[in-house]
VOPAGU-2260 file (C-alpha; in pm, 1 decimal, decimal comma):
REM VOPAGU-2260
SITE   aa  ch    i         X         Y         Z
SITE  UNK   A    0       0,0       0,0       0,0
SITE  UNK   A    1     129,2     355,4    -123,0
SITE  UNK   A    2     271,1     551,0     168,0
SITE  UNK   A    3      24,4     817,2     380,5
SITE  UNK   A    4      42,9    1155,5     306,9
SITE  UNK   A    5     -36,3    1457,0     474,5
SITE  UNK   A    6    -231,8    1710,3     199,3
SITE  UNK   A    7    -460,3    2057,5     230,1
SITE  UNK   A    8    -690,2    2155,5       7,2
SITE  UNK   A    9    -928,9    2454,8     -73,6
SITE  UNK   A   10   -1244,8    2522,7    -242,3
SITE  UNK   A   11   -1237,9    2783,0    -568,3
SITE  UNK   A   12   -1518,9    2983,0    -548,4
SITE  UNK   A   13   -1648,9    3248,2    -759,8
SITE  UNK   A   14   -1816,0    3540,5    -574,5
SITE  UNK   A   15   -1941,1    3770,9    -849,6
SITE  UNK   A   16   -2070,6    3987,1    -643,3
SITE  UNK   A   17   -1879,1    4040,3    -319,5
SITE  UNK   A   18   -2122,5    4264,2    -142,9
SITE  UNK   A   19   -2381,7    4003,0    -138,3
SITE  UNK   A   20   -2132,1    3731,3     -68,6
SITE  UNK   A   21   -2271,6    3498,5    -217,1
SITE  UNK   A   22   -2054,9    3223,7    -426,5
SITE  UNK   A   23   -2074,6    2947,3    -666,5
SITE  UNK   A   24   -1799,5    2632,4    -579,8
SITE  UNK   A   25   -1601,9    2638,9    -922,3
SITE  UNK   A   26   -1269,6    2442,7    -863,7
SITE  UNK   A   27   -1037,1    2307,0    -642,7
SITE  UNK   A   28    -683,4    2330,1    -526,6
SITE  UNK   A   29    -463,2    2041,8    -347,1
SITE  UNK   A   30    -138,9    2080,1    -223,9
SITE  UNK   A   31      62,8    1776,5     -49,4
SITE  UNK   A   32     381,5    1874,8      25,4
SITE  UNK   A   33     623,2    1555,9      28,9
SITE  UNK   A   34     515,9    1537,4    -335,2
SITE  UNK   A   35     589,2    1895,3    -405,9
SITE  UNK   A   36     255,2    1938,1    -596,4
SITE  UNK   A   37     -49,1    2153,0    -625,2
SITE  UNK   A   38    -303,6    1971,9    -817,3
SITE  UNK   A   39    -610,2    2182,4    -926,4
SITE  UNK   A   40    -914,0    2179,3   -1173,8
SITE  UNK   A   41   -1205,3    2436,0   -1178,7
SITE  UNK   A   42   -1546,6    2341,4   -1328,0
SITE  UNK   A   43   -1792,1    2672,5   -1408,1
SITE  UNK   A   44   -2165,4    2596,8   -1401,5
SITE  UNK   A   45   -2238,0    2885,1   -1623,1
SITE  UNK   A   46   -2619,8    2879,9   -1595,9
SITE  UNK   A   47   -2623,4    2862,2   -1204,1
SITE  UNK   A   48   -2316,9    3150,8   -1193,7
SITE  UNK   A   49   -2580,2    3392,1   -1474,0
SITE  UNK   A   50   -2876,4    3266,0   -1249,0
SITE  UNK   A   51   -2670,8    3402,4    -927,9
SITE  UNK   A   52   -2548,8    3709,9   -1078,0
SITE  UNK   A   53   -2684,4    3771,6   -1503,8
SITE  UNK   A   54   -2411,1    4056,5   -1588,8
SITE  UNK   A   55   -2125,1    3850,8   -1500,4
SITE  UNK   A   56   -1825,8    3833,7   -1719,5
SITE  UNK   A   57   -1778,2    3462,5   -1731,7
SITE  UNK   A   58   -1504,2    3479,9   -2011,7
SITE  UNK   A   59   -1298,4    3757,3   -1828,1
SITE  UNK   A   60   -1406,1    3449,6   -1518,1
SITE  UNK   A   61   -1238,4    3153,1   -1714,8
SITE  UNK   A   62    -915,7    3385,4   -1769,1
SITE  UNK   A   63    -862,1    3510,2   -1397,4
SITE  UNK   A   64    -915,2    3088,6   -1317,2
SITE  UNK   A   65    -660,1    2996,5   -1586,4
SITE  UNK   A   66    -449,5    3242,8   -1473,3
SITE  UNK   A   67    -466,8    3047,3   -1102,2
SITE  UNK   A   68    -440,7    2737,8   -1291,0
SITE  UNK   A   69    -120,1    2844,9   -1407,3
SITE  UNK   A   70      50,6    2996,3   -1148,2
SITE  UNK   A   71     -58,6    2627,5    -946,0
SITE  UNK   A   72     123,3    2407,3   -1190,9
SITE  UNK   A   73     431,6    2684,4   -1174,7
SITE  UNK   A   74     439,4    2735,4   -1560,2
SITE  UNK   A   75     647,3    3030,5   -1695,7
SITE  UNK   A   76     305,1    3239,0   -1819,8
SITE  UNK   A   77     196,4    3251,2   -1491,0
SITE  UNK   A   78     434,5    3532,6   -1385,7
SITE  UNK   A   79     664,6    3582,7   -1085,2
SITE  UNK   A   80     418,4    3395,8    -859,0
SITE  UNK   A   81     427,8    3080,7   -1010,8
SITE  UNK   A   82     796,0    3085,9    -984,0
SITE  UNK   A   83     758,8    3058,4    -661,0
SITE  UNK   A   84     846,7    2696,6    -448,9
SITE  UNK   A   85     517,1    2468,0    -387,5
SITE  UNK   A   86     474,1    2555,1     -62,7
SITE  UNK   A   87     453,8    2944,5     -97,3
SITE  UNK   A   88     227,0    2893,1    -444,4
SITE  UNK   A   89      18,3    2708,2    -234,7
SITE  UNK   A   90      -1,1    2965,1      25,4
SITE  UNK   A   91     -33,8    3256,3    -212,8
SITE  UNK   A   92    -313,0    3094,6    -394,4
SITE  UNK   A   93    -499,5    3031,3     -56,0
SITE  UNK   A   94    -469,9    3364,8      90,3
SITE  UNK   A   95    -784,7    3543,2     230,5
SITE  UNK   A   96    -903,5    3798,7     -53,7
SITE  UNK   A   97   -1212,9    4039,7    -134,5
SITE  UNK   A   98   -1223,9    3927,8    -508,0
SITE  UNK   A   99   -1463,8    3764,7    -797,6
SITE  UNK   A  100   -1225,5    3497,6    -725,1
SITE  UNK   A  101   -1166,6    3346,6    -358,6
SITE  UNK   A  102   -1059,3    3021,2    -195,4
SITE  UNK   A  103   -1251,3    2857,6     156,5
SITE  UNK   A  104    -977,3    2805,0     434,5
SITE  UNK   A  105    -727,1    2542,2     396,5
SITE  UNK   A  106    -839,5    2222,1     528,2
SITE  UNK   A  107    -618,8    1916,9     565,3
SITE  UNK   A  108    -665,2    1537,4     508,0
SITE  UNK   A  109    -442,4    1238,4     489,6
SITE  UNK   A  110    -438,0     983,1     198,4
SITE  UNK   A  111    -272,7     711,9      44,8
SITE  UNK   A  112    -362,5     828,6    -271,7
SITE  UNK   A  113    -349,5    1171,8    -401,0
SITE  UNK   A  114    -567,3    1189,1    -724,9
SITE  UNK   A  115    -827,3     981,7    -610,7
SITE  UNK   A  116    -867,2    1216,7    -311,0
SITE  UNK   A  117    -911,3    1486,6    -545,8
SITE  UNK   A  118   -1129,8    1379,6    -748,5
SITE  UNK   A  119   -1336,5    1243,3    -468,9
SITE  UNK   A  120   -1307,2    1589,8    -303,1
SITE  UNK   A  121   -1366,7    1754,2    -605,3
SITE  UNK   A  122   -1678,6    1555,3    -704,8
SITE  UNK   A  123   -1841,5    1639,2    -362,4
SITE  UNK   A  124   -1737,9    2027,7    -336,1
SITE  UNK   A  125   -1757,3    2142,8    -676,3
SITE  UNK   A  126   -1979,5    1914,1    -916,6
């Protein structure tokens, strides 16, 4: 049996507007780090995000998310951020903001298996 390992993740949410504070669950970020990974995937509803909030900009949405994809898998496009180690993208990515885009409190979980945590996680936060 694979090893157990300590991991934290975060719900993605999409507040569109923050005065009413009200958000859809869009994604999901994992970080374990003895593998030195952030795993993540985001999922927009886009009828239940118009229902919540019609004038959204769900395009301009989808860029700010690939954007935090990016700067999660540490790829050169995602600016100085991503260049950062695991750990501190993690941490970055997690931190408390009054934005469109937002992220519950870190939570953490133990697993022998890292994807099919996520996707388990995933499945039951976001879809």
């Amino acid at each position: 049996m694979p090893e157990l390992q300590l991991y934290e993740y975060a719900v993605i949410r999409v507040v569109p507007r923050v005065e009413r504070e009200e958000f859809l669950n869009v994604g999901l970020v994992l970080f374990c780090k003895r593998a030195k990974k952030i795993h993540v995937r985001f999922e927009i509803d886009e009828a239940k995000l118009l229902a919540l909030s019609p004038e959204t900009d769900v395009a301009q949405i989808r860029l700010n998310l690939d954007s935090f994809v990016k700067i999660a898998n540490g790829l050169k496009t995602g600016g100085p951020i991503a260049q950062f180690e695991v750990p501190e993208r993690f941490r970055w990515l997690t931190a408390i903001r009054s934005s469109v885009i937002q992220t519950s409190r870190p939570h953490p979980g133990m697993t022998h298996d890292l994807e099919q945590t996520f996707d388990r996680l995933f499945g039951e936060l976001v879809l």
